[in-house]
C-alpha positions in Angstrom: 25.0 99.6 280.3 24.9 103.0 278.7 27.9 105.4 280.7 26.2 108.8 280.6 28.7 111.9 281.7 26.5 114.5 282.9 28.1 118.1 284.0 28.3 119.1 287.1 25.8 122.3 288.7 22.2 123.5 287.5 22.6 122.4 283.6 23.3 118.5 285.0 20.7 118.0 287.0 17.9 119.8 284.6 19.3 117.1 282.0 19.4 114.2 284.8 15.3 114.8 284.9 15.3 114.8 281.1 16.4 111.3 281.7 14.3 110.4 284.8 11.4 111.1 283.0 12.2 108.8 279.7 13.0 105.7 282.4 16.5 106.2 283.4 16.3 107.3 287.3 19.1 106.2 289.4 18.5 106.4 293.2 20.5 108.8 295.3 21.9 110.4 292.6 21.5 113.9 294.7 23.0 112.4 297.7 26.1 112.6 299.3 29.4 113.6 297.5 29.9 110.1 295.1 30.2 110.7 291.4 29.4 107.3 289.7 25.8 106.0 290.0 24.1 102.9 288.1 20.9 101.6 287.6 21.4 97.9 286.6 17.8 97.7 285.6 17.7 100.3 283.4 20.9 99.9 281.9 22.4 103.0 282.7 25.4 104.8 284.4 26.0 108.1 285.4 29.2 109.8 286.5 29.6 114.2 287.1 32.1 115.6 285.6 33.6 119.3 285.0 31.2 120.4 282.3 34.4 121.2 280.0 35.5 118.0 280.7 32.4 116.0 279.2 33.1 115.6 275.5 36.6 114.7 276.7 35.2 111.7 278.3 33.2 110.8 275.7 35.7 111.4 272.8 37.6 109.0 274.9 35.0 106.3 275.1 35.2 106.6 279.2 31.6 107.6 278.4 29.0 106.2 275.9 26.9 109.5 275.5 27.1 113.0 277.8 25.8 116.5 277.5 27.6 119.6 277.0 26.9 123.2 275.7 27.7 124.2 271.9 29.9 126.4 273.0 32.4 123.6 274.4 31.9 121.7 271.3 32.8 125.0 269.2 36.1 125.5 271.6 37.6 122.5 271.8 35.9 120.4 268.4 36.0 117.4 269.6 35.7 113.7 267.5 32.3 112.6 268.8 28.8 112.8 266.8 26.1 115.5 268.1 23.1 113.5 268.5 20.1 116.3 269.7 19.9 119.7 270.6 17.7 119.7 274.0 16.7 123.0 273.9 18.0 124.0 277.5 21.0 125.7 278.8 20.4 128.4 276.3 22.3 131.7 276.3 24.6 133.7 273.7 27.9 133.9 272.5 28.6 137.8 272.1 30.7 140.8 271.7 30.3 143.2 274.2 32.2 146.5 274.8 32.0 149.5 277.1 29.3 151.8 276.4 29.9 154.2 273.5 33.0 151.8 272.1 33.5 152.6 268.7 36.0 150.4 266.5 39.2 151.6 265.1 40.5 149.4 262.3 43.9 150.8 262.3 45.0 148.8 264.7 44.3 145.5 265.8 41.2 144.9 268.1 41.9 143.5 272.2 39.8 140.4 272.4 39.7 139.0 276.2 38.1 135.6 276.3 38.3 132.2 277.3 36.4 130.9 273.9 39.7 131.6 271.9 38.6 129.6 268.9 35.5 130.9 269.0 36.7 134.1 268.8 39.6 134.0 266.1 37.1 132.2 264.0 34.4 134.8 264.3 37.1 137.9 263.7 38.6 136.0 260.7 35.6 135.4 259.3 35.0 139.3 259.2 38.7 139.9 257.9 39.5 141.8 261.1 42.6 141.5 262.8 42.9 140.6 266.2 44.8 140.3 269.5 43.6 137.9 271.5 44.1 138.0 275.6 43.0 135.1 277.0 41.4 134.4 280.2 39.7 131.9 282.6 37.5 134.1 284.8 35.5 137.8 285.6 36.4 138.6 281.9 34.3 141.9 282.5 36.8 143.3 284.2 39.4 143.4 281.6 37.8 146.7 279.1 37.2 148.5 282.3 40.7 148.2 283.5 41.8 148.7 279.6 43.2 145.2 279.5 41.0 144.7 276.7 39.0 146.7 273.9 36.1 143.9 274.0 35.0 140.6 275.2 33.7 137.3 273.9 31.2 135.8 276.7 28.4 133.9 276.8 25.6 136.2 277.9 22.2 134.8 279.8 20.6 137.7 281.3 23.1 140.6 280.1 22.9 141.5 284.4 26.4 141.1 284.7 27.2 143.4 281.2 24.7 146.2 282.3 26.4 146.0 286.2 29.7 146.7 284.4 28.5 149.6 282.2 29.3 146.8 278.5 26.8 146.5 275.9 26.2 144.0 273.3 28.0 145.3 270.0 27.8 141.9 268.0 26.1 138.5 268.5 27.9 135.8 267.6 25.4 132.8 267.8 23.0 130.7 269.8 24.0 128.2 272.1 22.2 124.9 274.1 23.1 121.8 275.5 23.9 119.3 272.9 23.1 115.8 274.1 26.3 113.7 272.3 27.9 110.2 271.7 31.2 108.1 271.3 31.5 107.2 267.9 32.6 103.4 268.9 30.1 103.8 271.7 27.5 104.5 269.4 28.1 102.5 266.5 28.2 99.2 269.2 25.3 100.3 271.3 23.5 102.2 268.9 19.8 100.2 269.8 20.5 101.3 273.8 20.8 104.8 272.8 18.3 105.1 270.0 16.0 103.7 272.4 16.8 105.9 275.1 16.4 109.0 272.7 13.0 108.1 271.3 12.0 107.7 275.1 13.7 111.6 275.5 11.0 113.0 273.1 
């Protein structure tokens, strides 16, 4: 059996087809409110899980292989190989500021965010020093009610930015769903999984 953690909401269930089409279905996966599913017959089980909490499980070897985005792996770096990039679930990590914001390096910039790492990494990198205000939620709101001089978000669309008069000042990087694996997991099912990734091309 290959224990796949797949994240809960849209991102889940466009990589559950990935994995229905290369032979891994599970029946009544969609239905009801149960979170563990197996297919004896192909060899595989799936559980949902928080999509923050996927390389947790897999780092932990409750799960074989799972999918989570870039960002997550960024954030939290955790000790599990990164097998593919599957080319969904993209967006951006960015700066964004209100309109007309103009940087003043005298003092140190006000950095709302929930990708802390992310961000210190990204301002250190540029030798710029920071203040970082961290937050789990609506992180728009904070420049607007001067919490903050700019955000670090993941941006899809830019609907949200251009609804709260921000703009993009700086992009930080690319991001997509990384499809990853326990390194035990892997090492001691690595035919199962190689198998099921040719069948994902």
């Amino acid at each position: 059996m290959i224990n796949v953690a797949l994240p809960k909401g849209r991102l889940g269930e466009k990589v559950y087809k990935m994995f229905e089409e290369a032979g891994y279905g599970c029946p009544d996966i969609f239905v009801g409110r149960k979170l563990v599913f197996e297919n004896e017959e192909a060899g595989v089980r799936y559980f949902w899980v928080k999509p923050s909490d996927v390389p947790i499980y897999v780092e932990r070897g409750a799960a074989d292989i799972g999918v989570a985005g870039k960002d997550i792996l960024l954030e939290h770096e955790p000790n599990i190989y990164e097998l593919r990039d599957l080319g969904i679930g993209k967006c951006r990590m960015v700066v964004a500021a209100p309109a007309g914001f103009e940087d003043d390096r005298g003092y140190p910039l006000r950095v709302a965010t929930k990708f802390v790492n992310i961000a210190q990494s990204f301002y250190s990198s540029n030798g710029r020093d920071i203040d970082i205000i961290k937050l789990n939620g609506s992180i728009e709101i904070a420049p607007i009610l001067g919490l903050s001089d700019v955000i670090v978000d993941l941006v899809e669309t830019g609907t949200t930015l251009k609804e709260n008069n921000l703009v993009i000042v700086e992009e930080i990087m690319d991001i997509s769903a990384r499809l990853i694996a326990n390194k035990s997991g892997y090492n001691f099912k690595s035919r199962e999984i190689n198998t099921l990734l040719e069948r994902m091309k």
